[in-house]
N, C-alpha and C positions, 0 to 999 in steps of 0.2 A: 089362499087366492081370493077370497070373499073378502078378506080385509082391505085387499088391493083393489079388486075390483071396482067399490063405488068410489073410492078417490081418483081414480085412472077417470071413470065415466062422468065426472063432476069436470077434472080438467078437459077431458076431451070433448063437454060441451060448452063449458063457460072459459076457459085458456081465453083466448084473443078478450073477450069483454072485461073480465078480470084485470088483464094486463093493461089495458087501456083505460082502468078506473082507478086502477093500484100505481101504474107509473106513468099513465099518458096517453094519448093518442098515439104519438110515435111508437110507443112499444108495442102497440094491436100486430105485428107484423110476427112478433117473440112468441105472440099467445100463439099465432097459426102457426108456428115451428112446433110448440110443445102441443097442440092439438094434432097436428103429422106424426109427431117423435111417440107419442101415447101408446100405443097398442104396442110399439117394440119396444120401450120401458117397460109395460108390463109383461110381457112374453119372458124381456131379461128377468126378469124381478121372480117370476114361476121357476126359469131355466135355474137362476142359481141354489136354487135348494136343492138340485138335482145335479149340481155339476160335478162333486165330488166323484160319483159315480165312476166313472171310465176311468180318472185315476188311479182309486182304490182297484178296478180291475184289471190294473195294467194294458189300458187298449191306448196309449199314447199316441198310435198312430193315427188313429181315430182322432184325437183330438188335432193332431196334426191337419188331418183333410178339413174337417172342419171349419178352427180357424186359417186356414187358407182359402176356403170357398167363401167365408165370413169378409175376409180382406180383399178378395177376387170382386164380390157384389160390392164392396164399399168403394173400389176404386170407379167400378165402371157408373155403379149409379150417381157420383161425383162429378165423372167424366161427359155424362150424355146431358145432367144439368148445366153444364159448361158450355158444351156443345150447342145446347138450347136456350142458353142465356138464361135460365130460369131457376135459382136458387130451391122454392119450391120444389117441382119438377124430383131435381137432385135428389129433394129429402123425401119429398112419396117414394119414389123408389129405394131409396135406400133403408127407410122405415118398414116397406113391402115385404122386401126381400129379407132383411134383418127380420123382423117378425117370422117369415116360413123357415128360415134357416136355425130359429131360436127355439121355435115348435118341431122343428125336425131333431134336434137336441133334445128335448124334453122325450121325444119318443124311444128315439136310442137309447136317453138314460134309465127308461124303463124296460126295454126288452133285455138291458144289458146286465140290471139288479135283479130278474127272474131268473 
């Protein structure tokens, strides 16, 4: 996670400047996508070295709730950016919730390997 970390924290401060020196002005908009999306790229990036877990356990259903509560926040936090005309908006929350739901995973995969 250390290795991840200062890359995640380099794009989650310089994303948007970067993107606007590297491809344009226009692109500045890409950088504050990947500056939103950052924290739950890293969360995924922690989660899957622990994913195997629940498989190897046979808790199938578990991952069933899961990715259904996973596809539940992604439709709504899509839906209320919609609702609100705000692209953004959409992706903080969906980043939000993706992130507590990826940390809630990482937790299970550990109370589930003890």
């Amino acid at each position: 996670t250390a290795l991840t970390a200062f890359p995640a924290l380099l794009l989650f401060l310089f994303s948007p400047w970067l993107f606007g020196v590297v491809f344009g002005s226009e692109w500045r908009v890409a950088g504050d996508y990947v500056r939103i999306l950052t924290p739950l790229l890293l969360c995924r990036f922690i989660a899957s070295s622990t994913s195997s877990v629940l498989w190897s356990e046979n808790k199938n259903s578990w991952i069933l709730i899961w990715q259904s509560l996973f596809l539940i926040s992604t439709i709504i936090a899509f839906f209320v950016g919609g609702l609100l005309h705000s692209d953004k908006i959409g992706i903080v929350i969906y980043s939000f919730f993706g992130s507590l739901l990826y940390f809630m995973l990482i937790f299970i995969n550990i109370k589930v390997s003890y």
